[in-house]
C-alpha positions as CSV (number, residue, x, y, z in Angstrom):
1,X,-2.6,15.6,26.0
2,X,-4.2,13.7,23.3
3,X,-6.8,14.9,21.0
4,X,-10.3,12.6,20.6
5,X,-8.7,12.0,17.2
6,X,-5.8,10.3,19.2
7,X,-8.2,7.6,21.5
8,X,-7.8,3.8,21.4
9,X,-9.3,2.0,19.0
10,X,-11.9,0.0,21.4
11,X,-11.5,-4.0,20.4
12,X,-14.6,-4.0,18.2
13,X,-13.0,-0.8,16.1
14,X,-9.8,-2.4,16.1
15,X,-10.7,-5.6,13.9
16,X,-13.3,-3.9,11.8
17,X,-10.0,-1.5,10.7
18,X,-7.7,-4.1,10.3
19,X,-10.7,-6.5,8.0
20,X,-10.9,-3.0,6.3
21,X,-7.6,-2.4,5.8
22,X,-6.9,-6.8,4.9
23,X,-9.9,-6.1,2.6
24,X,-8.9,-3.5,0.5
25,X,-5.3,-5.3,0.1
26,X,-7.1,-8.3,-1.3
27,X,-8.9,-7.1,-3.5
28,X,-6.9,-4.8,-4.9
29,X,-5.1,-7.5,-5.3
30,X,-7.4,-9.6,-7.3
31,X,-7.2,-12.0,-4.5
32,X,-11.1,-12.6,-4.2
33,X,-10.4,-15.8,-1.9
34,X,-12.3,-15.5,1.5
35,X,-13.1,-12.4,1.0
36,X,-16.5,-13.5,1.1
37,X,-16.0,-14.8,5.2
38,X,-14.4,-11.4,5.9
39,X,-17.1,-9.6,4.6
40,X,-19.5,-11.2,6.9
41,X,-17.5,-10.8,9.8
42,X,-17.0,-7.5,9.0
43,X,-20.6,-7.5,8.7
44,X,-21.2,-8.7,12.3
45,X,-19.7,-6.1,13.7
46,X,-21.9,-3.0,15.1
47,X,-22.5,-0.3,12.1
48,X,-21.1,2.5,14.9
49,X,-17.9,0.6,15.5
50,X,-17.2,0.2,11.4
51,X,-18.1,3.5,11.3
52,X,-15.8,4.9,13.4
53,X,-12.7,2.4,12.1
54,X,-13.2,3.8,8.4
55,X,-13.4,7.0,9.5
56,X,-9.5,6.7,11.6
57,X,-8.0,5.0,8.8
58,X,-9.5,7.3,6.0
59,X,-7.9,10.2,8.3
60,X,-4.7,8.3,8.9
61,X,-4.4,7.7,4.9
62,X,-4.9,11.9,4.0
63,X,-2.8,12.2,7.0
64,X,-0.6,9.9,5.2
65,X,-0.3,11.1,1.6
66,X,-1.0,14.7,2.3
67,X,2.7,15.8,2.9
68,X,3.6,13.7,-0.5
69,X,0.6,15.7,-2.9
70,X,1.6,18.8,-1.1
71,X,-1.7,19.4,0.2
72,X,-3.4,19.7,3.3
73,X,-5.2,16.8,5.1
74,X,-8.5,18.7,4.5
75,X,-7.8,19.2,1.1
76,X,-7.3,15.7,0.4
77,X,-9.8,14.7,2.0
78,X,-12.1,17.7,-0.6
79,X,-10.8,15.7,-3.4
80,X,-12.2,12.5,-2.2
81,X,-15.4,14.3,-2.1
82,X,-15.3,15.6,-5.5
83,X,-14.5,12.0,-6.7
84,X,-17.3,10.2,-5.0
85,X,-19.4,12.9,-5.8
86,X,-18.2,12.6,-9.8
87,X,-18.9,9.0,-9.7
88,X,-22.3,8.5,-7.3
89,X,-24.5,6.1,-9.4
90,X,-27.0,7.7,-11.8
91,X,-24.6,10.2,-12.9
């Protein structure tokens, strides 16, 4: 039986992840073109359904690279911590 980590996406979810995901790509691209539209559709959706989207696809990406760094999801997810907390502004 799947865990509550394993649910559906509900629709709302579902497109915040993938203007995340589209997002992220573009810009780390340098392709700053309509990124500014995304945004605000991104911004239209609920805060708790673009919550819960960056939190599945931040777990799917530890889940990702954790067997690749040799560490556990948890611990990958530690050293995310320690970098945001090494670069939170007024530091």
């Amino acid at each position: 039986m799947p865990g509550p980590q394993d649910r559906l996406l509900t629709a709302a979810e579902h497109e915040a992840a993938q203007l995340i995901v589209t997002l992220a790509w573009r810009l780390e691209g340098g392709q700053l073109a309509s990124a500014d539209r995304m945004l605000a559709r991104l911004c239209a959706i609920p805060p708790n359904d673009v919550a819960m989207a960056s939190i599945v696809l931040l777990r799917q990406v530890a889940n990702g690279v954790a067997p690749v760094l040799r560490k556990p999801s948890t611990e990958v997810l530690g050293d995310l911590r320690g970098w945001l907390a090494r670069t939170a502004p007024g530091r």
